[in-house]
Backbone bond lengths (Angstrom), bond angles and torsions (degrees), N, CA, C in turn:
res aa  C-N    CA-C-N  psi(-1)  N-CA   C-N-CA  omega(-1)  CA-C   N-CA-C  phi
1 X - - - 1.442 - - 1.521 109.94 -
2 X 1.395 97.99 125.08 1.870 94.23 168.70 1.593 121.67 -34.09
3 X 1.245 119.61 -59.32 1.270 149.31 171.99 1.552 92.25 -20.92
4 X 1.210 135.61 -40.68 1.671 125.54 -158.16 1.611 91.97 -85.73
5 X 1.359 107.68 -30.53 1.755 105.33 -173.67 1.425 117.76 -97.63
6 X 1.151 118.02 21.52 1.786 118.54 -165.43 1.647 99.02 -177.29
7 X 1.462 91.16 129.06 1.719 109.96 -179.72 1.168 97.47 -81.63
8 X 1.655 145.56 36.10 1.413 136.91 145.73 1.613 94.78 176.00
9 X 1.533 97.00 123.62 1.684 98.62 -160.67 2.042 93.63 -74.73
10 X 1.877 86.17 142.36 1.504 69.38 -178.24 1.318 116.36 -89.16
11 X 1.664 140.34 -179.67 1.010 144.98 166.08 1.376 124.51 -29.06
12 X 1.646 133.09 121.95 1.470 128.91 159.02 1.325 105.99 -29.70
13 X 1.072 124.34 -49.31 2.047 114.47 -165.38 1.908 107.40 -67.21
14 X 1.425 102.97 -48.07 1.928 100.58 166.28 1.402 119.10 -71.49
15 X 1.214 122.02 -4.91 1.431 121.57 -179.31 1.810 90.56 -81.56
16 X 1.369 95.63 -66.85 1.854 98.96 -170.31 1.587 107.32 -73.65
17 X 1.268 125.82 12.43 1.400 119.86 171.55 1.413 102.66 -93.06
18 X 1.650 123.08 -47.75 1.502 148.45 174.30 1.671 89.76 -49.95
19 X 0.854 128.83 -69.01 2.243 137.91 -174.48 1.423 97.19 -26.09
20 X 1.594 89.09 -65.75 1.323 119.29 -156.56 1.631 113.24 -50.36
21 X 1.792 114.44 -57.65 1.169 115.61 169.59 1.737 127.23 -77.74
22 X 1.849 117.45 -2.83 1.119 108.46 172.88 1.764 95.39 -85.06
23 X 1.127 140.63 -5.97 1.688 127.55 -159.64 1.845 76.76 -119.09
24 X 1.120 154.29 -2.28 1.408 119.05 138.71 1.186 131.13 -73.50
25 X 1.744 97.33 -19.87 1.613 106.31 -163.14 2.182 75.75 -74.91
26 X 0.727 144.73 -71.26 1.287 141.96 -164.26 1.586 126.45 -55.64
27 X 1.319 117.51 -17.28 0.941 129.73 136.33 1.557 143.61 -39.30
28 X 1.362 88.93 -58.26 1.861 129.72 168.65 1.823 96.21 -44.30
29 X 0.873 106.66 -56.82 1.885 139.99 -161.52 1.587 94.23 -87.39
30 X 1.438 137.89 -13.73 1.266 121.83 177.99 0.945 95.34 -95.12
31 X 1.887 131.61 -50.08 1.440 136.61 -148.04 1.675 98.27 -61.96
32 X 1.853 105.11 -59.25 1.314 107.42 -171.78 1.067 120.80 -55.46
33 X 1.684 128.76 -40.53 1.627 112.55 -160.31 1.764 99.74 -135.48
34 X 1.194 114.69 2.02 1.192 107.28 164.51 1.547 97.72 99.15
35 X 1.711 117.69 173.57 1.510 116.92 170.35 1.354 139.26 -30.96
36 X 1.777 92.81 -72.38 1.418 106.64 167.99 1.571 120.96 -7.95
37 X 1.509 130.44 -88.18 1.296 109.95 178.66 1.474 152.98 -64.83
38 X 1.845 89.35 8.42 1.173 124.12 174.43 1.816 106.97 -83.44
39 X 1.144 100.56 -47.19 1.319 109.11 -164.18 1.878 100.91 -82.84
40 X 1.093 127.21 -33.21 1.613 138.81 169.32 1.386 97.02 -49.41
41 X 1.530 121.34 -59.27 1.275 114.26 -154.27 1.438 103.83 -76.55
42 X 1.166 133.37 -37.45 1.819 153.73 176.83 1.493 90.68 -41.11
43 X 1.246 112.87 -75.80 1.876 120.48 -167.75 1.425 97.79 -74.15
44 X 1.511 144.46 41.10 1.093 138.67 152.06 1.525 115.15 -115.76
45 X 2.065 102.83 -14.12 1.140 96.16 151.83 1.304 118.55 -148.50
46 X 1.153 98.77 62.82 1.470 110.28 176.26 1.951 114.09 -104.01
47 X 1.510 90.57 107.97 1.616 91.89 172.90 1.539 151.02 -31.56
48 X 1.643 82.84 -36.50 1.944 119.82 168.83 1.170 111.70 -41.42
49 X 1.659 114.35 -73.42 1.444 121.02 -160.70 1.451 107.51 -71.89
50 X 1.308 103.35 146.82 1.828 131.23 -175.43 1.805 98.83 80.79
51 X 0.962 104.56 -3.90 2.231 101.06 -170.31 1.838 91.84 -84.14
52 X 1.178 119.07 161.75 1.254 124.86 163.35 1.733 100.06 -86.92
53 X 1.578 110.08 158.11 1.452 112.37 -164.68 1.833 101.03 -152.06
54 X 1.179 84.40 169.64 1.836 87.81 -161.48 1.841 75.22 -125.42
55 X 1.008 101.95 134.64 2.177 113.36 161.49 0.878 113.05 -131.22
56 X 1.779 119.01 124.47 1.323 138.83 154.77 1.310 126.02 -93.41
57 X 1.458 122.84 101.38 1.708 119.04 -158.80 1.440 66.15 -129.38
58 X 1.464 98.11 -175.98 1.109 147.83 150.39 1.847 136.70 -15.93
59 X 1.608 79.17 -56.32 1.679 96.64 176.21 1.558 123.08 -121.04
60 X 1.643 92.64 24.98 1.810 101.03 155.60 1.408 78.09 131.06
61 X 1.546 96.88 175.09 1.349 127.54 -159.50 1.804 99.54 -103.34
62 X 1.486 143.67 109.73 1.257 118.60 136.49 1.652 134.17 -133.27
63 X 1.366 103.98 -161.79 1.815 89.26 -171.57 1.679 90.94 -141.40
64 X 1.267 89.00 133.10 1.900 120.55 -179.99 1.387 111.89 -136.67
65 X 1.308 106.92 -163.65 1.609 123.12 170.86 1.437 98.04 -126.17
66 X 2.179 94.38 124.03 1.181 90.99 156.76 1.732 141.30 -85.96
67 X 0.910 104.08 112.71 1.167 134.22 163.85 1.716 129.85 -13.03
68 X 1.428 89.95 -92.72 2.063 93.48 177.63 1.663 94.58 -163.34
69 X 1.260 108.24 -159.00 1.381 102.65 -142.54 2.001 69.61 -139.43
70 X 1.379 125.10 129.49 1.480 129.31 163.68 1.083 104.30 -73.30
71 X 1.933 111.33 157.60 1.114 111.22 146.77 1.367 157.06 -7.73
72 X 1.771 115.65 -29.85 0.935 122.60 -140.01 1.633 86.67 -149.38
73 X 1.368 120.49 7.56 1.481 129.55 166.88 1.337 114.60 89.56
74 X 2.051 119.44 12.63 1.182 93.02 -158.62 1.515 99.37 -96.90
75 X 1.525 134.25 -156.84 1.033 109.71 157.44 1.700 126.46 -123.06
76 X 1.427 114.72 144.30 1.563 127.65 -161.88 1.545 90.25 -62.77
77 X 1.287 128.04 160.87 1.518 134.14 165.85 1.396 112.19 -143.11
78 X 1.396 134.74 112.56 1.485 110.79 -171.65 1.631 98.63 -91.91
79 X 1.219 105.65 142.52 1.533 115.06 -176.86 1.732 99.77 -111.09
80 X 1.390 120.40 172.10 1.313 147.68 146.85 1.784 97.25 -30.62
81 X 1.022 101.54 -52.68 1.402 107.31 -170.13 1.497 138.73 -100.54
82 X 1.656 94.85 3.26 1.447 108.88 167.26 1.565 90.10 127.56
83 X 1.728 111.05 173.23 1.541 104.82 -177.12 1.166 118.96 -97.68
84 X 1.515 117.99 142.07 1.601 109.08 -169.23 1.302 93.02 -120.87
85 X 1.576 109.74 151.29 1.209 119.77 164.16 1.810 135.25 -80.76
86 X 1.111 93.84 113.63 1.799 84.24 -179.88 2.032 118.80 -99.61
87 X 1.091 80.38 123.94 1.871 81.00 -176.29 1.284 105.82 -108.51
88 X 1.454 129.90 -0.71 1.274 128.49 177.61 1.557 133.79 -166.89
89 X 1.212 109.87 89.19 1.629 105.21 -162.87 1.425 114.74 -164.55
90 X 1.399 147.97 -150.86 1.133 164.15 -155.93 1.818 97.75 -138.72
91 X 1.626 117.69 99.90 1.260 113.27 167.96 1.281 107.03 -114.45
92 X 1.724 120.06 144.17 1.543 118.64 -151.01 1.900 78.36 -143.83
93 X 1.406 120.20 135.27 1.084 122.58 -171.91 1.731 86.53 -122.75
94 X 1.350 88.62 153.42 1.690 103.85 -158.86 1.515 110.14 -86.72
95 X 1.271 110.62 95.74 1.930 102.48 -177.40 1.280 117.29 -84.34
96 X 0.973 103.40 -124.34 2.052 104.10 -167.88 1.494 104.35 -90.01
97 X 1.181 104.57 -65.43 1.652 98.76 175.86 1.678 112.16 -90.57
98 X 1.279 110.24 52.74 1.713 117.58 155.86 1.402 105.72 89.15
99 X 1.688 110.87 -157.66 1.319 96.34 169.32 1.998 104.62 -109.59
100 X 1.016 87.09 160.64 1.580 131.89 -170.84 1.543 107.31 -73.48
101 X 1.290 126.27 94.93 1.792 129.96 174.89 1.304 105.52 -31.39
């Protein structure tokens, strides 16, 4: 709930006006220089990476550490078995009481 982060939640119209101008400002930032500083800034705060993680894709279920974030946004996972890339699936990061169905 907004309410936990702000001593008076502000208005739906400044919430989606605030949306609105951070995803041009990122936009702005895709056209000119491409992903990359899109994707740097994401994995600086992205919760995922360094957590151990459970993945449900496609071609089986496993659990690694994620890793880093590719070129191409997907994300690195180091496994038992070397790091695999996941570009599309269900990633569930392991909290206190495990992972979560």
């Amino acid at each position: 709930s907004l309410a936990m982060f702000f001593s008076s939640v502000p208005a739906a119209e400044e919430i989606l006006c605030a949306v609105s101008e951070a995803l041009a400002a990122c936009l702005k930032l895709l056209r000119q220089c491409g992903a990359p500083p899109l994707l740097r800034s994401y994995a600086l705060r992205c919760a995922t990476l360094g957590k151990e993680v459970k993945v449900c894709g496609a071609a089986g279920d496993f659990i690694g550490t994620a890793q880093a974030l590719s070129d191409d946004g997907s994300l690195i996972v180091k496994t038992a078995d070397g790091p695999r890339t996941v570009h599309a699936g269900e990633v569930s990061v392991r909290g206190l009481y495990g992972y979560l169905p």
